[in-house]
N, C-alpha and C positions, 0 to 999 in steps of 0.2 A: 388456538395453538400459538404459544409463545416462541420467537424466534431469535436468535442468538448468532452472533458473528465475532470472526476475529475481533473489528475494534470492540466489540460490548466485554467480551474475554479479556482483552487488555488494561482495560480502562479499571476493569475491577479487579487485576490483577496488581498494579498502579497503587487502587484507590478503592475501598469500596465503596466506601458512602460517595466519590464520587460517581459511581455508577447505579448507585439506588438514590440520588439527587436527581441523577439524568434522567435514568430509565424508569424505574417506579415511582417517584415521585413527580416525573413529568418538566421538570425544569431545564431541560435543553435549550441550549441560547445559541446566537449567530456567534459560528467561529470563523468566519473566511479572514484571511489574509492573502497579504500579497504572496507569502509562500503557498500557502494553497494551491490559489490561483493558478501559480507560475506551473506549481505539478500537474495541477488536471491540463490546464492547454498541453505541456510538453506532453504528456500521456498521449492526448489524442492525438498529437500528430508523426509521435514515434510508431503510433501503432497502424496509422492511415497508411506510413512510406512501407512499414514491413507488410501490410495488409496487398497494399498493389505490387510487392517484391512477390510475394510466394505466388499469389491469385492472376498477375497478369507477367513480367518481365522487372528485368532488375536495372532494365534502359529507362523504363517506364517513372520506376520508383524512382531514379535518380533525377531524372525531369523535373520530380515534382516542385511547384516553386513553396519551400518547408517555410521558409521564413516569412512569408506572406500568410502561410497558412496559421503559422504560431501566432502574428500579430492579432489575425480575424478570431480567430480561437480566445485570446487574451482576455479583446477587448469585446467581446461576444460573453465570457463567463465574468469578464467584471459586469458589466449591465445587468445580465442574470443575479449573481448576486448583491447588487445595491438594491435589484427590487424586492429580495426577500429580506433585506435589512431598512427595508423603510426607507429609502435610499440615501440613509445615512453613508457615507465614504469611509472605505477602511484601506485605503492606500493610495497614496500619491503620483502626478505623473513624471516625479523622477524615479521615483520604485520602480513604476512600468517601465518604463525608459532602459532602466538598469538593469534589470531582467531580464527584459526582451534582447537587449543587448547578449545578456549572456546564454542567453537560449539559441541566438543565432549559432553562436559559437560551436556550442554544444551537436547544434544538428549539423553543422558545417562537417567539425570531427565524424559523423556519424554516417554520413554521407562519403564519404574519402575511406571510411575502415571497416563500413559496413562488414567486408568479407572476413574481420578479425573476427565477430560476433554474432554474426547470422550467414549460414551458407544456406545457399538453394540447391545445391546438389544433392539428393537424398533425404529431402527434408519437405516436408508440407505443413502449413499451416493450419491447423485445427479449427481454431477459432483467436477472437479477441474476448475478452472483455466474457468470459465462458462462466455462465450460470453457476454456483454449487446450490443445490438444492437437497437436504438432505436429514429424514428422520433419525432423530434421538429417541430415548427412551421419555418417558411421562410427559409424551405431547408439547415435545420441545423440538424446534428442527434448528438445523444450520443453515445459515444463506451466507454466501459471498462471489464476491465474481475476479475470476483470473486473469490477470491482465494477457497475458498472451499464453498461449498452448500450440507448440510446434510438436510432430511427428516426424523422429528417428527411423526413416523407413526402413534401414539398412538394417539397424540395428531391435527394429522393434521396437521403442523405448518413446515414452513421453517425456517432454522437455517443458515444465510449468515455468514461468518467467514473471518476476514483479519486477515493474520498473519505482525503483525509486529516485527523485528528486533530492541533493543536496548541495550544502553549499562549499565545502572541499571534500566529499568523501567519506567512506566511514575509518574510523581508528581503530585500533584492535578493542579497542574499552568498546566500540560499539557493536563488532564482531561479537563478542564474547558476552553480548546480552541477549540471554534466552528468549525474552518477550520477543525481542525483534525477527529472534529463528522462529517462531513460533506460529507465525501466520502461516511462510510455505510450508511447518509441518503439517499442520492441518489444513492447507488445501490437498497437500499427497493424498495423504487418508482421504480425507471426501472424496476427492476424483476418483481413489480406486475404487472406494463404495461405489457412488454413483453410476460410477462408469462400466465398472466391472473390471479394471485393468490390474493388471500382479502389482503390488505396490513396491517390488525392487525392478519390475519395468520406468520407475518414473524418476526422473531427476528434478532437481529445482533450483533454480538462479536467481539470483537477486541481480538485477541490469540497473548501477547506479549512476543518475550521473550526475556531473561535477559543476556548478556554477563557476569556481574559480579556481585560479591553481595559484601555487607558494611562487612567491615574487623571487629571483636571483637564485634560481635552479640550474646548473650547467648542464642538465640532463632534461629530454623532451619530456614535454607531462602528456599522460591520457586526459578528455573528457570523461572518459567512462570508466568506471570496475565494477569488474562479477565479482562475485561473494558468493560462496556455495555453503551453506553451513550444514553442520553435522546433520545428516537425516536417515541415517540408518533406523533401525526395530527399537535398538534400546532409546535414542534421542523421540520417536515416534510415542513408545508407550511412556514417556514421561510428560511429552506434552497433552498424551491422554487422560494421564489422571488428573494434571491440572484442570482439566478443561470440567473432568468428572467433582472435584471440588468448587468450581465455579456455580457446575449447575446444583449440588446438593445445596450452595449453600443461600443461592439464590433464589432458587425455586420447590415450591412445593410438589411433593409426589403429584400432585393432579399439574405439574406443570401452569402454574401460577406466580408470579411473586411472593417470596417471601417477606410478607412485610412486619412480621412479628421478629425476625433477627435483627439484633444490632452492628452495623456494619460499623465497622473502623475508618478510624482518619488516618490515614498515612501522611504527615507533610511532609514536606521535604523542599528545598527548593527545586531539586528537579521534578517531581512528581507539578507544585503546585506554580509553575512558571506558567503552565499554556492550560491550569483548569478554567474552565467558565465560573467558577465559583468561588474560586480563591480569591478573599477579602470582600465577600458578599452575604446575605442575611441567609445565607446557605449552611456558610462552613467557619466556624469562629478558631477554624484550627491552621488555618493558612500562612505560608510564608512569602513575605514580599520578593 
């Protein structure tokens, strides 16, 4: 059984042949960065403080010492991966320095306004980091995992949340790019599959936050913004059929690789700025 995720949906949404380079053709290469990096630590410890806010006190969670936690986190998944990169170095310790810098910040804000964007009253934690496990059609499944899932007790209502890492925010040009709606739409779907739940019971957020803000603002900045994007029936069944072209055109009815189709190069600078293969004996379609 062949298995399929947001990022594999993306990446050949992007790119095919970059995704039949990766996936069928087996040439996956080390990508970490120091942005990576910075997102998985910040992740796990956004979701440690919310984790002891819903499960123990919100005295508790504020206790926590965050930025000690972020530092050990950091410098815990840079070790992790230099060893899967041969322990070649792929960031600096003014990178980390700078980062970590501004991750204090981050959790400082988050810690101080927590109650703008998570309340405990009426609300529970479901889980973190929440499995998607789920059959397709020709022995194809979906996996992904949700970064956080609170429960609406009041209201009945699930509450899906990704956190994203960046480094001022998104801009409407980012809003306004389907791919990136694309992953909470099909966690909706799954979850209510798998779960059983009404899928206008579920809502989904995108929890961003900010490394920096605009210099000579006369007005306070947030560290953080939600982004709710479009995820009604009609947004939902569109990103269904994309996904329903992905697998036709990637995979054979016995759910296999298609490796008799010729996939496309899309360059572009934006597509070919963060591939693994771009200006490699991969893809001779690449732009610098």
């Amino acid at each position: 059984m062949k298995k399929i995720s947001y990022s594999q949906y993306s990446m050949w949404a992007q790119c095919p042949h970059r995704w039949k380079t990766a996936y069928v053709d087996g040439k996956r290469e080390f990508t970490e960065s120091i942005h990576t990096l910075f997102g998985t630590s910040m992740h796990e410890v956004i979701q440690t403080f919310l984790t002891v806010m819903y499960n123990d006190t919100v005295k508790l969670a504020e206790q926590l010492p965050l930025e000690d936690m972020l530092l050990t986190r950091m410098k815990r998944n840079y070790k992790n991966a230099m060893e899967k990169n041969g322990g070649v170095e792929f960031c600096n310790q003014e990178e980390m320095a700078e980062f970590y810098g501004h991750g204090v910040q981050i959790l400082d804000f988050i810690k101080k306004k927590r109650a703008q964007y998570f309340s405990k009253k009426g609300y529970e934690l479901i889980g973190i980091e929440v499995p998607l496990n789920y059959d397709l059609p020709n022995n194809i499944k979906f996996i992904g995992y949700i970064d956080i899932v609170i429960k609406d007790t009041v209201r009945d209502v699930i509450k899906i949340y990704d956190i994203k890492t960046s480094t001022m925010g998104w801009n409407k040009y980012m809003k306004a790019d389907k791919l990136k709606s694309d992953q909470l739409l099909l966690y909706k779907q799954f979850y209510s599959k798998q779960f059983n739940h009404p899928l206008d019971r579920i809502e989904v957020e995108y929890f961003i936050v900010k490394r920096k803000l605009y210099e000579n603002l006369d007005f306070p900045q947030k560290r953080v913004q939600k982004f709710i994007p479009a995820n009604g029936k009609p947004s939902i069944n569109q990103v269904t059929k994309r996904l329903s072209e992905f697998m036709t055109e990637c995979f054979t009815p016995e759910g296999e690789y298609n490796i008799e189709h010729t996939y496309s190069k899309v360059a572009s600078k934006k597509n070919c700025k963060w591939c693994d293969f771009n200006q490699s004996e991969f893809c001779d379609a690449g732009v610098k």
